[in-house]
PAMAR-726790 format. One line per 10 residues: number of its first residue (from 1); their letters; for each residue x, y, z of N, C-alpha, C. Coordinates in steps of 0.05 Angstrom, whole numbers. Last residue first. Layout:
<recs>
NUM) A) X:Y:Z:X:Y:Z:X:Y:Z; ...
</recs>
This chain:
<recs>
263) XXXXXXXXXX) 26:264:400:29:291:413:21:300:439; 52:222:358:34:228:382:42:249:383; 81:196:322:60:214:311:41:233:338; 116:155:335:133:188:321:102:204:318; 75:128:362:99:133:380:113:162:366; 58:105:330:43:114:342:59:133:366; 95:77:299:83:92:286:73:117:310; 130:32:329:137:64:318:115:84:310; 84:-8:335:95:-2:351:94:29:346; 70:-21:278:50:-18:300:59:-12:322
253) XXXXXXXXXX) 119:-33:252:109:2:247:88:0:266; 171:-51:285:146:-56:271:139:-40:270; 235:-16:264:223:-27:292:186:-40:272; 276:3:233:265:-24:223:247:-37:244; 287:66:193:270:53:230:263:20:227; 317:116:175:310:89:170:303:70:194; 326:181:154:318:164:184:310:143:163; 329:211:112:345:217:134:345:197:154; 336:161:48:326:169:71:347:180:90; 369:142:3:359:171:10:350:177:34
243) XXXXXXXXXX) 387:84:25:412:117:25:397:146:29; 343:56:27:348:75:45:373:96:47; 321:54:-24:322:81:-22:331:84:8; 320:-4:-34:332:6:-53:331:37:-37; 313:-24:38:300:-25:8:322:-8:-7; 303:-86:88:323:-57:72:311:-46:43; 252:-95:130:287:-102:112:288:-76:88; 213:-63:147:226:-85:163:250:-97:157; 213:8:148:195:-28:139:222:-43:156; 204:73:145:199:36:172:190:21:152
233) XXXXXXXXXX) 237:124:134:231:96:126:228:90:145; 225:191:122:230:169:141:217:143:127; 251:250:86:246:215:73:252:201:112; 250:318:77:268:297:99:244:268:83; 245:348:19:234:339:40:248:315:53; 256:372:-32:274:385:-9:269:364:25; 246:352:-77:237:372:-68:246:394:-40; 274:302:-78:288:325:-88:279:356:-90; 248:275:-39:271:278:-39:280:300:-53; 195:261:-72:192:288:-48:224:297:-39
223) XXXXXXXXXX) 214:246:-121:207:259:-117:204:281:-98; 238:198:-92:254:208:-101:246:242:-105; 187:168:-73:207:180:-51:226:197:-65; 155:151:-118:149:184:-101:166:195:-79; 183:113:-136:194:139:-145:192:161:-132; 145:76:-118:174:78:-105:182:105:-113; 109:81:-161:103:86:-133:125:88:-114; 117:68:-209:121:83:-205:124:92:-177; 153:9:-184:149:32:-193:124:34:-211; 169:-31:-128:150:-20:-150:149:6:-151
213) XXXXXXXXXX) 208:-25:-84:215:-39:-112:200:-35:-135; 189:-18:-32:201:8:-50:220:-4:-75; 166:-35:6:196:-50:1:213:-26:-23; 135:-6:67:136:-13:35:162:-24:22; 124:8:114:116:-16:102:111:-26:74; 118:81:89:113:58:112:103:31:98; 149:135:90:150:103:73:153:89:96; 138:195:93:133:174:119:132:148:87; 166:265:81:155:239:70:154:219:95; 147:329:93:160:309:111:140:281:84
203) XXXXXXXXXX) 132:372:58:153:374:71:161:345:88; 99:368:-7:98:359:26:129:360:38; 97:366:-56:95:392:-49:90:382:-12; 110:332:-87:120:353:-91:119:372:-74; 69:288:-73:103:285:-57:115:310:-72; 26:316:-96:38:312:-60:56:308:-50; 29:308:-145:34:334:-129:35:335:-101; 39:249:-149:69:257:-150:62:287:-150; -16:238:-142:9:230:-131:33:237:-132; -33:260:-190:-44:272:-149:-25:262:-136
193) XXXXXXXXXX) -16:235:-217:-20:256:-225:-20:265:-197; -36:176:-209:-6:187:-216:-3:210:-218; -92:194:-216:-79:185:-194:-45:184:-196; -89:199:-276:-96:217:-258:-90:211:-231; -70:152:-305:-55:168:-296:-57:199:-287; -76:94:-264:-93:106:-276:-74:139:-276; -21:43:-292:-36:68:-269:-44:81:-288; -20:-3:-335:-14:24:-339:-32:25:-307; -1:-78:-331:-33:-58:-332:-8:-26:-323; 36:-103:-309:29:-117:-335:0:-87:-349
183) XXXXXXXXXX) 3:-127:-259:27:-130:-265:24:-116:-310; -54:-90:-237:-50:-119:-242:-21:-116:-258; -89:-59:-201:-74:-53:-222:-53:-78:-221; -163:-64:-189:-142:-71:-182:-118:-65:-203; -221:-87:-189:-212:-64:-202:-187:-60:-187; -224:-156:-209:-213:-133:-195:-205:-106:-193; -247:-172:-276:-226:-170:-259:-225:-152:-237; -286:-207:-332:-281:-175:-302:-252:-193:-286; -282:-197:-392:-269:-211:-376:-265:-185:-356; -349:-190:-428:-326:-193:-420:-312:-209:-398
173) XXXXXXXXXX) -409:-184:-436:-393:-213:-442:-361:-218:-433; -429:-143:-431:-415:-144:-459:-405:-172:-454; -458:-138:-376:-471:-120:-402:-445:-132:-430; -433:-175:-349:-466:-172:-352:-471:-154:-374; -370:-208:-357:-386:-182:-356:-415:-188:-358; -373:-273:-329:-368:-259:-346:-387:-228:-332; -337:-311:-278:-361:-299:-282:-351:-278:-309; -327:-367:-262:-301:-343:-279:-326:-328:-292; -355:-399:-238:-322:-403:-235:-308:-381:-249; -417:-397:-208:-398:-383:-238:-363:-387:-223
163) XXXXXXXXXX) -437:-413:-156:-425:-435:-180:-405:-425:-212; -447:-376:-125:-474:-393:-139:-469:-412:-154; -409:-353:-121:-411:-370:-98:-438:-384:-102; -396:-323:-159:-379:-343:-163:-392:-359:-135; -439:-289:-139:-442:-309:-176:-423:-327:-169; -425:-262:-99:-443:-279:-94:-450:-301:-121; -372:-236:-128:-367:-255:-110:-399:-280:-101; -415:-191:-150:-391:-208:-164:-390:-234:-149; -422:-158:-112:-452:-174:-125:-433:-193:-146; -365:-157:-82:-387:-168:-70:-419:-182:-93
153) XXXXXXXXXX) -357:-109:-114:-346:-131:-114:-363:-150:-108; -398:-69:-147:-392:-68:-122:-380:-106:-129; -372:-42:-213:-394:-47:-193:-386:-61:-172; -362:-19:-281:-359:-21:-253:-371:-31:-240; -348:-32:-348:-369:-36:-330:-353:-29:-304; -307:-27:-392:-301:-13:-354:-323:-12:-343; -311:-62:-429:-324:-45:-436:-328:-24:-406; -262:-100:-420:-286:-96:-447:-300:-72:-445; -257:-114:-368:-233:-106:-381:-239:-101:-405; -293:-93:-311:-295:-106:-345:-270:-92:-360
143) XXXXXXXXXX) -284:-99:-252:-287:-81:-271:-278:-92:-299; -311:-90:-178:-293:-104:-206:-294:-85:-227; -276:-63:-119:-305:-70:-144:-291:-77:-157; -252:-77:-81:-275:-72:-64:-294:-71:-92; -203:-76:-84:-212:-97:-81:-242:-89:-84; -170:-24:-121:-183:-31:-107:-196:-58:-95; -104:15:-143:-141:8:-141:-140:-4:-119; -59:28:-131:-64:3:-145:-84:-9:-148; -59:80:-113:-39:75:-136:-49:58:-150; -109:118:-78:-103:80:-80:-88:85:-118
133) XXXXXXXXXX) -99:164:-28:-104:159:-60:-91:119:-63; -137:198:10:-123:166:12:-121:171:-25; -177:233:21:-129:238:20:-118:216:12; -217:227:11:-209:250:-6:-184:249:-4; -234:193:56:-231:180:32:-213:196:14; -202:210:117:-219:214:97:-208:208:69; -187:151:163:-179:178:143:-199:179:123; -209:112:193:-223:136:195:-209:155:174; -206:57:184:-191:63:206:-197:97:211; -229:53:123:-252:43:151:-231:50:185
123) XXXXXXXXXX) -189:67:93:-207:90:102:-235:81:121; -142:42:103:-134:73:109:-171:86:118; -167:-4:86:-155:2:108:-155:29:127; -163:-24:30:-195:0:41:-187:-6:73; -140:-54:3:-161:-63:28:-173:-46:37; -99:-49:-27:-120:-46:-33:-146:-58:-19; -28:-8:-18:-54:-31:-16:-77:-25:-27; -4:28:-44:-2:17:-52:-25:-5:-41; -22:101:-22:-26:79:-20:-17:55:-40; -18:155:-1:-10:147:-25:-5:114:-19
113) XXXXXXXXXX) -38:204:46:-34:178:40:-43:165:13; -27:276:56:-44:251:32:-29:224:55; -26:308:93:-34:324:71:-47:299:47; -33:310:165:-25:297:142:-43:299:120; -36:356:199:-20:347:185:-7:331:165; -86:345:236:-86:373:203:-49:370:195; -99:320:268:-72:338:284:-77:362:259; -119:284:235:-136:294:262:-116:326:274; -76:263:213:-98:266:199:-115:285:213; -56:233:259:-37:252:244:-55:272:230
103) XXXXXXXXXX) -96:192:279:-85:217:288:-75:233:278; -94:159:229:-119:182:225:-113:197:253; -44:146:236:-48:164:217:-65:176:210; -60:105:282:-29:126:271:-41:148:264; -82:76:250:-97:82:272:-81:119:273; -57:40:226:-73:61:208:-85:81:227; -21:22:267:-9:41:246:-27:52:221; -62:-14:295:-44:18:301:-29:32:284; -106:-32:247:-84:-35:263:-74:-8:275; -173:-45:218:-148:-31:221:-133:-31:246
93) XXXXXXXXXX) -189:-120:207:-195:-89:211:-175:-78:212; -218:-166:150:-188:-148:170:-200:-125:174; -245:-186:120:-253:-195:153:-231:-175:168; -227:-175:77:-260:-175:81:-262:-167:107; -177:-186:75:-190:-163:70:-214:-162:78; -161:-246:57:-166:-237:93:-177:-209:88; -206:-271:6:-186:-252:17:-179:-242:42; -235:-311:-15:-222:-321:3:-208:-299:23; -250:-291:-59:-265:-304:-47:-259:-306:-13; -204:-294:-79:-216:-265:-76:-234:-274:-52
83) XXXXXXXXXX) -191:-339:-96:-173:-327:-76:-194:-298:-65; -227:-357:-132:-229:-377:-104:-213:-363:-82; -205:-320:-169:-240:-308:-170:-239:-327:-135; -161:-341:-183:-171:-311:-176:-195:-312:-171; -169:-388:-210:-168:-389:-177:-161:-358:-174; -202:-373:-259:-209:-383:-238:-205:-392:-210; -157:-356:-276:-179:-327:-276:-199:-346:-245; -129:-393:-291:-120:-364:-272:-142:-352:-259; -160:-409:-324:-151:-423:-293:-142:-397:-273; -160:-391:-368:-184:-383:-355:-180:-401:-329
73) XXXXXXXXXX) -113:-347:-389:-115:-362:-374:-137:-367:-360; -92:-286:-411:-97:-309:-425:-110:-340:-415; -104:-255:-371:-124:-259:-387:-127:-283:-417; -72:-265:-334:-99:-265:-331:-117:-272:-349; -31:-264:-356:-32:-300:-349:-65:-291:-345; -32:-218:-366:-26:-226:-388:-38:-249:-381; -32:-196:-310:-56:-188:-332:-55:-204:-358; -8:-222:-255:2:-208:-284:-34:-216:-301; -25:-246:-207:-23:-219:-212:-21:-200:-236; -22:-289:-212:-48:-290:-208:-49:-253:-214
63) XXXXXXXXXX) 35:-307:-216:15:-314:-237:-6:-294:-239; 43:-310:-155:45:-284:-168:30:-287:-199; 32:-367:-143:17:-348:-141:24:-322:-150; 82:-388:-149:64:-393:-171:42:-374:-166; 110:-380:-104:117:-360:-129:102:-369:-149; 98:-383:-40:82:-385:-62:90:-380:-87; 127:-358:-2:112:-382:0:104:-399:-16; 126:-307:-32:149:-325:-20:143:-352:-19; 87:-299:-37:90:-296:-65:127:-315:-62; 59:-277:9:49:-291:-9:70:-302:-26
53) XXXXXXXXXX) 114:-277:62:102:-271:50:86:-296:24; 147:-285:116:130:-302:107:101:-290:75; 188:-256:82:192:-283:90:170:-293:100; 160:-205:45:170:-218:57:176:-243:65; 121:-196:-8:158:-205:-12:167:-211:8; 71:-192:4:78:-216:-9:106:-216:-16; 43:-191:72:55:-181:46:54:-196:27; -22:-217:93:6:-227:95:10:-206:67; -74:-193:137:-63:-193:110:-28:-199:105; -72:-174:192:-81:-204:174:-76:-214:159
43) XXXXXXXXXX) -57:-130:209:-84:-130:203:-93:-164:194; -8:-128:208:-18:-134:236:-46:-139:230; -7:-117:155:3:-142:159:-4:-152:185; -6:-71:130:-30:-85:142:-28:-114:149; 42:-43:128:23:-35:150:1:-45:154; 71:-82:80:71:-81:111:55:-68:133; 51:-63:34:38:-77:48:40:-85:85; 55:4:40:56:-15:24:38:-36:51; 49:83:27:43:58:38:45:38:41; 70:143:53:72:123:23:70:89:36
33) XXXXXXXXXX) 45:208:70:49:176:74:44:154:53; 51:269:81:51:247:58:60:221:72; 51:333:119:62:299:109:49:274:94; 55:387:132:45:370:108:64:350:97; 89:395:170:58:412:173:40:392:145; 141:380:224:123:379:188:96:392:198; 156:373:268:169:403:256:154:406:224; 146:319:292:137:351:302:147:371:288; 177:294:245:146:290:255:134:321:265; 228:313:260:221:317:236:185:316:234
23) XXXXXXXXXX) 234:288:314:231:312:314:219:321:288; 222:233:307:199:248:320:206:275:314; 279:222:287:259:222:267:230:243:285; 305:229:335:302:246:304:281:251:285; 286:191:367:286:215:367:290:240:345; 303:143:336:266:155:341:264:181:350; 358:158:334:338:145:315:315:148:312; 370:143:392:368:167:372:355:167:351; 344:96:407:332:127:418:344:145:403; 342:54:360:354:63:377:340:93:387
13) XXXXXXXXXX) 317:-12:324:308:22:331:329:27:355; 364:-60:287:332:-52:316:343:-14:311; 393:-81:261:372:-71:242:351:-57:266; 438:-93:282:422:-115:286:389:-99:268; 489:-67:290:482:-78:267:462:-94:265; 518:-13:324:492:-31:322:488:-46:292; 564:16:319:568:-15:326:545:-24:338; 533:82:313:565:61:312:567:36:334; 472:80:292:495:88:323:514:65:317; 451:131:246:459:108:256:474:111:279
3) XXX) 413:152:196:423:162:225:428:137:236; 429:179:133:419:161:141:421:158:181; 427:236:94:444:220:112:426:203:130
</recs>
C-alpha cells in the first residue's frame, strides 16, 4: 500500500509520508539500495529520461548506447569516444545522497547498493567497493569486444586525444568500448547473481533515482517485494512499481535522503 494524504495531488513529500517511511529506515538492519541516474544528477551528470534529460534533449544520442549502431558504425564509435571524452563523470563529485548512504553504510545497515550508474560515485563518496555492485559496468575501463582486453580508461582517452578517432584494441585489433553494458549486450551474470541475493535477502528496499523501466535491474524491486521487504521509492515522476511500493517520496533525494537515514 502506497501512503498518501487525501487531496494532495501535487507529487510533494508530506510528514506522513517521511514519517513512515523513516520508521521502516529505523526498524531495517539490511538495506539494499537500487540506484539510477537520478542520485547523480546533483552531481552534474544529467539522467537521460527525464525532462531535462540526455536522451530527451537528444534522441539521436541514445544511438550511442545500442551495441549494434556501435558496432556497426564507425561514426558512432567516433562520437562515443568525443562524448567520453567529454563525460561530466570525470569532474563530478559525490552529492548528499551518496553522502546518505555511506552514513547508512557507517550505521552497518546497509547490506548492498545495486547500482545502475557508472561513475564510480557510490565509491569516491566512501562506500566500500565490496557492496557497490555496478549492474551496468563501468566508465572507468575499456574493454575489447575481441578478445576482453581490459585496462584503465583514461590510457584510452589520451589516444583519442593524440588524434585516434576510434582507437583500436592493442593486442588483437579490435573494437574497445566502455566497459559499460550497452543496449543490446547480456549482464555480466555473476553480478546478476549478487544482485538478486541481496534483494532476497534484505528487509528494507531504498529505489533511489531510478525510473525502474530497465530490466533486469527494475525486477530487483519485485524480488525483494516478494521476499517480504517494505519497497521505498524517491525519484521524481512515477514509475511502473509504485503500486508495489509501501512509501513513494517524490521530494529530491538530496534533500530526503539524508533526512530518512540520520540518526
Amino acid at each position: 500500500m502506497v501512503i498518501a494524504v487525501p487531496g494532495r495531488h501535487d507529487g510533494g513529500m508530506t510528514a506522513p509520508e517521511l514519517d513512515h517511511a523513516r520508521r521502516l529506515v529505523d526498524g531495517a538492519s539490511r538495506i539494499v539500495a537500487l540506484t539510477g541516474a537520478g542520485v547523480s544528477t546533483d552531481s552534474g551528470i544529467p539522467d537521460f529520461r527525464g525532462p531535462q534529460g540526455v536522451w530527451t534533449k537528444n534522441p539521436d544520442a541514445e544511438k550511442l548506447s545500442h551495441i549494434d549502431d556501435y558496432v556497426a558504425s564507425r561514426e558512432v564509435r567516433e562520437q562515443s569516444w568525443q562524448a567520453r571524452l567529454d563525460h561530466p563523470g570525470w569532474w563530478a563529485r559525490p552529492n548528499a545522497a551518496h553522502l546518505a548512504l555511506v552514513d547508512l553504510e557507517r550505521q552497518g545497515r546497509l547490506s548492498a547498493i545495486l547500482t545502475q550508474n557508472i561513475d564510480g560515485l557510490h565509491q569516491k563518496a566512501g562506500n566500500s567497493p565490496d557492496r557497490v555492485v555496478e549492474l551496468h559496468g563501468t566508465m572507468a575501463d575499456t574493454i575489447c569486444l575481441a578478445c576482453d582486453d581490459r585496462r584503465d580508461m583514461h590510457e584510452t582517452l589520451d589516444r583519442v586525444r593524440a588524434g585516434e578517432s576510434d582507437p583500436e584494441c592493442e593486442i588483437c585489433g579490435g573494437i574497445l568500448k566502455s566497459a559499460t553494458v550497452s543496449f543490446g549486450q547480456m549482464l555480466d551474470p555473476e553480478v546478476v547473481d549478487r544482485a538478486r541475493k541481496a534483494a532476497e535477502t534484505c528487509d528494507l528496499m531504498l529505489a533511489l533515482g531510478t525510473s525502474l523501466t530497465v530490466h533486469p535491474a527494475a525486477g530487483l524491486v519485485d524480488i525483494a517485494a516478494a521476499a517480504g521487504a517494505p519497497v521505498i521509492i524517491v525519484n521524481a515522476s512515477e514509475t511502473p512499481y509504485d503500486d508495489v511500493a509501501t512509501v513513494v517520496l517524490r521530494e529530491p533525494l538530496g534533500e530526503v535522503l539524508p533526512k530518512l537515514v540520520s540518526r
